[in-house]
C-alpha positions, 0 to 999 in steps of 0.5 A: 500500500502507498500512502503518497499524500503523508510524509514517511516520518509522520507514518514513522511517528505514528506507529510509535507513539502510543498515546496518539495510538489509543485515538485511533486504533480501535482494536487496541486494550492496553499499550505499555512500554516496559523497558529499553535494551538500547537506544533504539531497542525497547520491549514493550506490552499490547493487548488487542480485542479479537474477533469472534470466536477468538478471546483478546490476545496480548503479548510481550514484543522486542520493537527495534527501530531505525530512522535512515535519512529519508528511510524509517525501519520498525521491526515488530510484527507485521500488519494486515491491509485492513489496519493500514488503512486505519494506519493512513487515516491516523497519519493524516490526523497525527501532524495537528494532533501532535502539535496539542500533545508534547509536540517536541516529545519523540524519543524514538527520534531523539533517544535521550527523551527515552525516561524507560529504565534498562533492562538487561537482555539476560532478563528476556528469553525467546519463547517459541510457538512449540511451548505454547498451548493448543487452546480452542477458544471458538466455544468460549463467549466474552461476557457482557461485562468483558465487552463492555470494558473494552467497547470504549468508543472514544478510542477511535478519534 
């Protein structure tokens, strides 16, 4: 997908920065980062809501990243069609957005701004997919009170 009409360093900013990513992504439950391991290395925790059958998933991620002249690398997970599109109406709305909300505040761009304590790699381990469970969820229902926490409406302006 080509986003010609926004700038690759608001993309870049956009899939950073968590606050602005609760406006408008409205499949995310919670976003937090953890730690750093480098200045451009972090470990950090989201949880998203799932279509049916499938219960909310969270999980642990080692996000690296690197701004290269006109270039801008993540290195996380990969996304599907449908969410770029959000991705582009957010990129549109991020510029005015972010000139209300710490606008000089970018430490995946500026390092030193990063406030997370280190965390030692000796710390992480890699979980591979054969220790996880065969769990078949497609019988299980959220309750009410479940949807209805995570259903805030807000989060997709």
């Amino acid at each position: 997908m080509q986003c010609k009409d926004i700038p690759s360093e608001t993309m870049y900013d956009v899939l950073h920065d968590i606050e602005y990513r609760r406006k408008w992504d409205a499949n995310v439950i919670e976003t937090f980062d953890i730690g750093k391991l480098t200045v451009n290395a972090d470990v950090g925790y989201y949880s998203w809501k799932c279509p049916k059958p499938l219960k909310n998933r969270d999980v642990i991620t080692l996000r690296s990243w690197l701004p290269m002249g006109n270039d801008y690398i993540i290195m996380n997970y990969s996304v599907k069609h449908a969410a770029m599109k959000r991705i582009s109406k957010a990129c549109l709305r991020y510029p005015e957005w972010k000139q209300k909300h710490s606008p000089g505040f970018k430490p995946w761009l500026f390092p030193e701004q990063n406030p997370l304590s280190s965390v030692p790699l000796s710390e992480l381990s890699i979980q591979h997919a054969d220790s996880l469970e065969n769990i078949d969820e497609s019988s299980l229902s959220e309750s009410k009170d479940e949807r209805a926490e995570h259903s805030d409406e807000e989060g997709n302006n």
